[in-house]
C-alpha positions in Angstrom: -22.5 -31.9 8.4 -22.6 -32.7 11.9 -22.0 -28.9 12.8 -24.7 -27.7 10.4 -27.6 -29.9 11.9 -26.4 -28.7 15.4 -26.4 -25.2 14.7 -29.9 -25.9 12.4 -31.4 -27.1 15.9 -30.0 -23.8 17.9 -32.2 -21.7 15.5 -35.3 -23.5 16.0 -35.0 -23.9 19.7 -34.6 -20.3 19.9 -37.6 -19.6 17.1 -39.7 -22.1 19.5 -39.4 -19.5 22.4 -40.6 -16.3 20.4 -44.0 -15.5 22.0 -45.9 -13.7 20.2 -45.6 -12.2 17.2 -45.3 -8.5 18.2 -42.3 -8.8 19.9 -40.5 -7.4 23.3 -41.5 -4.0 24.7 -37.9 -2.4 25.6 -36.3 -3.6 28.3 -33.6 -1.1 29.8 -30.2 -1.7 29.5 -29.7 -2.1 32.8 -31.3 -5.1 33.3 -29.8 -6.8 30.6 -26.6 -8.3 32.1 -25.0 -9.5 29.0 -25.2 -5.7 27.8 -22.0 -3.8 29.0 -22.0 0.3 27.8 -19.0 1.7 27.4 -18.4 5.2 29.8 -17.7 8.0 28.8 -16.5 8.3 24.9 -17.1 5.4 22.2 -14.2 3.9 21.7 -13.1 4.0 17.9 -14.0 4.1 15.0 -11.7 2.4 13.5 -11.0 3.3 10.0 -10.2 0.8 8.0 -12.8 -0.5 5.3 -13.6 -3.9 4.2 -14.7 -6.0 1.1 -18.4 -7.1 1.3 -18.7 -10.8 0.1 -21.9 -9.7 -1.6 -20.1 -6.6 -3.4 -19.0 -3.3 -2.4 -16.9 -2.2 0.4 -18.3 -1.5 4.2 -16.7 1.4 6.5 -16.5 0.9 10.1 -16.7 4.9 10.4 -19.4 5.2 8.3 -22.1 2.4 9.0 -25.6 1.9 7.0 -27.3 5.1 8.1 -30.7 5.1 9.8 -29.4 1.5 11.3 -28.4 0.1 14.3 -24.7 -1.9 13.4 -24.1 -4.8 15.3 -20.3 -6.3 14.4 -18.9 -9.4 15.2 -15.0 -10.8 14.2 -15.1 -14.5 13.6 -14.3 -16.8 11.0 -16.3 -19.6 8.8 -14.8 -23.0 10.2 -15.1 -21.9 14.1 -16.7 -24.9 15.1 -18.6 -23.4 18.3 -18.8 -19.8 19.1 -19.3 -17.9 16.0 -22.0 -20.1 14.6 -23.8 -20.1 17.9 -23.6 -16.4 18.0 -25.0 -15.6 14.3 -28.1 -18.5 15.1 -29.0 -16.4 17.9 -28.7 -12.9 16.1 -31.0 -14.0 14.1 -33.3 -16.2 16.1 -32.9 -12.6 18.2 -34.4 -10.7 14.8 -37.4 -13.1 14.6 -38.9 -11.6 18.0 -38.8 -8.1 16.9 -41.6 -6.7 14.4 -40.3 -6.0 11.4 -40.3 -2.2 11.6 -37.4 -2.9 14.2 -35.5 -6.0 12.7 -35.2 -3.9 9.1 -33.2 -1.2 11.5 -30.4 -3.8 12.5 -27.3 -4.2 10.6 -25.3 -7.1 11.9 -21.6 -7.2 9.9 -19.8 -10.2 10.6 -15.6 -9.7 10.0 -13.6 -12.5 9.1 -10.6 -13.0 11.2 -9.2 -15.5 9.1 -9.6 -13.8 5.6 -7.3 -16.4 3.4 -9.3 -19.4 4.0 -12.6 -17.2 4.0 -13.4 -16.6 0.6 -16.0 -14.3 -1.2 -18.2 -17.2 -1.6 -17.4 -19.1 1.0 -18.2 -16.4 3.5 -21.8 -15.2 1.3 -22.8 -19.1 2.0 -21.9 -19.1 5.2 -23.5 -16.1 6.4 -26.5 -16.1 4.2 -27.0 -19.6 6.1 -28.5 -17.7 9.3 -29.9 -14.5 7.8 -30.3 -13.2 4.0 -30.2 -9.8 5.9 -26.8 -10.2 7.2 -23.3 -9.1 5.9 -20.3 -10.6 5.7 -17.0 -9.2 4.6 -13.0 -9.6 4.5 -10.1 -7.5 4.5 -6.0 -8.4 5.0 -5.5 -9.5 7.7 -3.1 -6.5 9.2 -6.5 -4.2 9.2 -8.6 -6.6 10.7 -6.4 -6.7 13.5 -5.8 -3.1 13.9 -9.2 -2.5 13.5 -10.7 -4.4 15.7 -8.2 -3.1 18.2 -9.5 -0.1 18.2 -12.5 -1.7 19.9 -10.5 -3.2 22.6 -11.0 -6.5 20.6 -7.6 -8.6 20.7 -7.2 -10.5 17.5 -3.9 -12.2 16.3 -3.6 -13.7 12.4 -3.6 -17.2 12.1 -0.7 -18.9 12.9 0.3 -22.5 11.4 1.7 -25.0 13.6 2.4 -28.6 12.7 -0.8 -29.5 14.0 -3.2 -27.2 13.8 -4.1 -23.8 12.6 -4.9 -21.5 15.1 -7.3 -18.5 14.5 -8.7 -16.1 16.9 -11.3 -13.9 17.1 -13.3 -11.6 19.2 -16.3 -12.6 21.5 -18.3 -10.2 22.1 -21.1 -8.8 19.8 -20.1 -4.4 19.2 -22.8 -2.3 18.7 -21.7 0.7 17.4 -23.2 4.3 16.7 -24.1 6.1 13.2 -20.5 7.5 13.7 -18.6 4.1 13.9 -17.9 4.6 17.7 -18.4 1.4 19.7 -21.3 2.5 22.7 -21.5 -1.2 24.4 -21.4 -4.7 23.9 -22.9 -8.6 24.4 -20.6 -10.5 26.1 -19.4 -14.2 24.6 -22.7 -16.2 24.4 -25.6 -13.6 25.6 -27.7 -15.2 23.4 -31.1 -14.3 21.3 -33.0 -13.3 24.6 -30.6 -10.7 25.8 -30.4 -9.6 21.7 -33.9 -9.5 21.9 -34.6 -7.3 25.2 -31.3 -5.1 24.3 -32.0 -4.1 20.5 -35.7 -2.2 21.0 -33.6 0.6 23.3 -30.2 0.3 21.3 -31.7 1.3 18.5 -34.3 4.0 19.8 -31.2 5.3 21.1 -28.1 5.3 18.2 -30.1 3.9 15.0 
């Protein structure tokens, strides 16, 4: 409980700093310093697939088209970074119009897919945005897929006091092709989303 009401007052801070109610013009990219492109080639895509909480399965190589995919590994019961990040995704989404919000598709991947349930991760996600998308997969191809973004992931290991999950930091973006162009860094938070996502998805939605 204690986690939801803190995560409840990340949202509305952020919403209580939206201006107004057009939204950013587009910042470029390089003065957003959370925003790192990747030279050269995408990296990826990986090829793996994985099982949407809310039905259906989602491909890396073959993301919602017309869309900007933004992808993030994580799991439910992080009590710190994952729930920041997704409050300020979508505290990010409520300072875009809507013509540019509907063009963002933000797919968070468990990292810890046995305790992360079908239901378990639909409430959880559906918690910060009805618009987002949650989904699972074994374990083994959440790894090796998120490797092939540079992401290092490990499965979660039980020790006799704890259980130890990992996951990856940094918010992907990746193109219609599943190729990872860029990234947020750990933490960037809904400003930089917000400046960032006008020219990210002008430029690979």
């Amino acid at each position: 409980m204690k986690l939801r009401i803190l995560v409840g007052l990340t949202v509305l801070l952020a919403l209580a700093g939206c201006g107004d109610s057009t939204g950013p013009t587009a910042t470029p990219l390089a003065e957003v310093s959370s925003y790192h492109p990747i030279p050269d080639q995408p990296l990826g895509p990986a090829t793996q697939t994985i099982d949407q909480a809310a039905g259906g399965t989602w491909s890396y190589a073959k993301p919602a088209a017309g869309k900007l995919t933004l992808v993030y590994f994580g799991y439910t019961s992080c009590p710190d970074v994952c729930p920041t990040t997704m409050a300020d995704l979508a505290a990010a989404m409520t300072r875009l119009p809507g013509s540019l919000a509907s063009k963002v598709w933000v797919q968070f991947v468990s990292t810890d897919p046995h305790r992360d349930t079908a239901a378990r991760l639909s409430r959880w996600i559906d918690y910060y945005s009805a618009t987002f998308h949650a989904g699972r997969a074994p374990i083994e191809q959440v790894v090796a897929a998120a490797r092939s973004y540079a992401i290092a992931i490990t499965p979660p290991k039980v020790t006799k006091h704890d259980y130890e999950v990992t996951h990856g930091a940094q918010v992907l973006v990746l193109d219609q092709h599943g190729g990872e162009v860029g990234f947020f860094s750990e933490l960037a938070g809904a400003k930089a989303y917000a400046e960032a996502l006008p020219t990210l998805i002008k430029d690979y939605a």
